[in-house]
Structures are given as structure tokens and as C-alpha cells.
N, C-alpha and C positions, 0 to 999 in steps of 0.2 A: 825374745820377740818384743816389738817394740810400735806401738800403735801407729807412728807418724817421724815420718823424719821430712829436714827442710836443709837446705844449702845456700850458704850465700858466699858468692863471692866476689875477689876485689877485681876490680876493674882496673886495666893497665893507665888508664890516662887520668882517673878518677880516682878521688884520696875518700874512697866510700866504699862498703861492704853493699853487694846490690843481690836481691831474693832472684835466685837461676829455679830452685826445684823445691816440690811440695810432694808428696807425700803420706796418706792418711789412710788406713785400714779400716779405720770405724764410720767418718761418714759418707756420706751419700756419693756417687759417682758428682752427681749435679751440683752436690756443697761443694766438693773438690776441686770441679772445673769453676764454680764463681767464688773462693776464697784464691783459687792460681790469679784468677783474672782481677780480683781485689787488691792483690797483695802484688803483682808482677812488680811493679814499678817503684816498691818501697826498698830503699837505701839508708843504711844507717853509716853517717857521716864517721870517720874516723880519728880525725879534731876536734868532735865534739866533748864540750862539757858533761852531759846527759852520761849516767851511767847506762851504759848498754849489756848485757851478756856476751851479745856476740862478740860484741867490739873488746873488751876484756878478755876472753877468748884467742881473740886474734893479738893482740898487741901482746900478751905475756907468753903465748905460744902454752899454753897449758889447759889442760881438760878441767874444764868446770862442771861441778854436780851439784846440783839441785834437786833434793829431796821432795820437799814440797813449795810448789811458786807464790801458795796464797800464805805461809808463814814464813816468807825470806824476807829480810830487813835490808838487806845489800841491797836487794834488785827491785823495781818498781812491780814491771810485767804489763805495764798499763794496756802495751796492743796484746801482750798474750791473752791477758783478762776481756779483754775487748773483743778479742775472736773469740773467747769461749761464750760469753753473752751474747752473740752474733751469731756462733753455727750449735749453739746448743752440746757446748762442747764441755769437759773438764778436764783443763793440764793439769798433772799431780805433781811429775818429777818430770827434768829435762838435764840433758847432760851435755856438753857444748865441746867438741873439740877440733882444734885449729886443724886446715887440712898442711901439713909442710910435708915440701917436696922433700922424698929421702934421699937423694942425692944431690940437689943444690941449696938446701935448704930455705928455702924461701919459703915464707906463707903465703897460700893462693887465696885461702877464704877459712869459714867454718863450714862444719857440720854438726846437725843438732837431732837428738832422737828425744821425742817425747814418750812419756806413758811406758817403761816397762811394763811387761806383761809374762805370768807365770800361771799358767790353768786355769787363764780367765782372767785371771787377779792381778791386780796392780801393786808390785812391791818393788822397791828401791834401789837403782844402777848399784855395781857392786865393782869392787877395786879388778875384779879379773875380767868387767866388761870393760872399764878404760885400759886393758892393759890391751885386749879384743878392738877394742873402738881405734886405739892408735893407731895399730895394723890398720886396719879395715881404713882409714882416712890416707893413707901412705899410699891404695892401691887409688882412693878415687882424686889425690893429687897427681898421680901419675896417667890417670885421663885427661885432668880438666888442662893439663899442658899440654897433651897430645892434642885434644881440640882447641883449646886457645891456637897453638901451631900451624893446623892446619887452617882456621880462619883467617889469619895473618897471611900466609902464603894465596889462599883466595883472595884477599884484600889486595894484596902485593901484583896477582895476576889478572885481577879485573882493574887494578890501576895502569898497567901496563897494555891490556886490550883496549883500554880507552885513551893512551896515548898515542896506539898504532891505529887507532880508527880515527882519529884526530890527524895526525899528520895525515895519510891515507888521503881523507877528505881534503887535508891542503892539495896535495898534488892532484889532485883530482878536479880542485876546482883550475889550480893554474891551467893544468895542461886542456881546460876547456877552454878557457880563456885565450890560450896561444892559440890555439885551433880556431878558435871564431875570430883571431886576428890576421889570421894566416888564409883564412877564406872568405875574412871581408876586404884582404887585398888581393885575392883571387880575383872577385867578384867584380872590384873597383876595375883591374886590368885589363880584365875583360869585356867590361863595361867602356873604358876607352879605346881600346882598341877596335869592338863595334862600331864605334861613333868616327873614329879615323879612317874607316875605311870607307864608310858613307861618302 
């Protein structure tokens, strides 16, 4: 069991890892909903210089473990550190692996679980939870394509509803337009023909 898990993933038009799902067992319903709504919008660039976890992660397509965050010398942690000062929180150990598709291999994003947990207790990811974790990412790459998929196809079908309501309204103004040209030379003929028989 695992206190908190987070997903981020990459974006088709965008050369960035972006925060999709939060996840947390320990705090408050109300932490949860304003650290989702704190964090929604944070992206970690995948050009950048900044050593990142995730991003490391994702570029070498391998599971990264992190024992403890406040004695690593690789990784900074400075927003992890930063949300534990902020929600009253303590990251111990995080374990970070790439989501790739199992059949076209591609990486979508990461997935990140913080805080193992054994009888309360906080002790340290283990080689048969990454071998667990890969599986377990295999099944949520094989969502986040089924949904990217069908967004696209909604994308694809609301751009097309807008092209047929778009033309639509063209003919729709023409054929008002030949009709009020068509009954203001009714109108006019009529109007002469009145005046000629006077």
C-alpha cells in the first residue's frame, strides 16, 4: 500500500510532462481538493536543464527509487519539499516509473507512488514492487491511449459539427437572400403593373 500516488503526463503538441491525477490516503479530503487545484497546471519542461525526477524517468524509460527525498543528492525535491511544508505533509520514499505503451512502445508519461506503507509503517519500495509497478503502469498506458483516442475523435467530431453548421448557415443565409431578391422583384412587378393599369 502506498499513501499517495500522482501521474503526469506528456502532452501530444507540448514538449512537457503536465500533472493529470493526484492521489493521497493521508490528507484531508479538502488538502486534496486545493493541492489538485494548486498543482493542476504545473508542467515540467522536458528540455529543460533542471534535474527533474519525473523527467529522468521519462527520458531513460526506467523506474527510479527513492529511498529517502530529504537525503538524495541527485534530486533537489524543492516542490516536493515545498508541498510537505505547505500540507503538513512528510515524503519519505517515491518511486517514479515511465508509463510505455506495451505494444507500441512509446512513453505517455510517469507514474509516481509515494510513502510505502506496511502496518502503518513506512518502509522502503522493493525490487518485486518495480517488477509489480511496471505491470501495474502497462495497464494505466493502455487507458491514457484509449482516452487521449477518444478525445481526439471528439475533437475530430466537434470540428466537423462546426464545419456543417458553418456551411449550413452559408446556405441558409444565401437562400434568404435569393428569396428576398426574388420577392422584392415580385413586389416591384407588381407594383408596376398596379400603376399601369391606373
Amino acid at each position: 500500500k502506498t499513501q499517495a500516488i500522482t501521474i503526469y503526463i506528456k502532452d501530444e503538441n507540448d514538449d512537457e510532462l503536465k500533472f493529470h491525477v493526484f492521489q493521497n490516503d493521508v490528507l484531508s479530503y479538502e488538502d486534496v481538493y486545493k493541492c489538485f487545484y494548486a498543482y493542476k497546471d504545473f508542467k515540467f519542461p522536458l528540455n529543460s536543464n533542471n534535474k527533474y525526477l519525473v523527467v529522468d524517468a521519462y527520458k531513460s524509460e526506467k523506474i527510479i527509487l527513492i529511498n529517502n527525498i530529504y537525503e538524495s543528492k541527485e534530486y533537489k525535491f524543492s516542490g516536493v519539499k515545498e508541498f510537505d511544508k505547505k500540507f503538513n505533509y512528510k515524503t519519505h520514499s517515491i518511486i517514479t516509473v515511465p508509463l510505455i505503451h506495451p505494444i507500441e512502445g512509446n512513453v505517455l508519461g510517469v507514474v509516481q507512488l509515494l510513502n510505502k506503507c506496511v502496518d502503518d509503517k513506512l518502509v522502503p519500495f522493493s525490487t518485486k514492487d518495480k517488477e509489480t509497478l511496471s505491470m501495474f503502469a502497462s495497464f494505466i498506458s493502455l487507458s491514457i491511449e484509449k482516452a487521449q483516442n477518444d478525445i481526439s475523435k471528439l475533437k475530430n467530431l466537434n470540428k466537423e459539427l462546426s464545419q456543417t453548421n458553418e456551411s449550413l448557415e452559408k446556405r441558409i443565409k444565401k437562400e434568404l437572400t435569393t428569396n428576398e431578391n426574388k420577392s422584392a422583384k415580385y413586389f416591384f412587378r407588381q407594383s408596376v403593373c398596379h400603376v399601369s393599369h391606373k
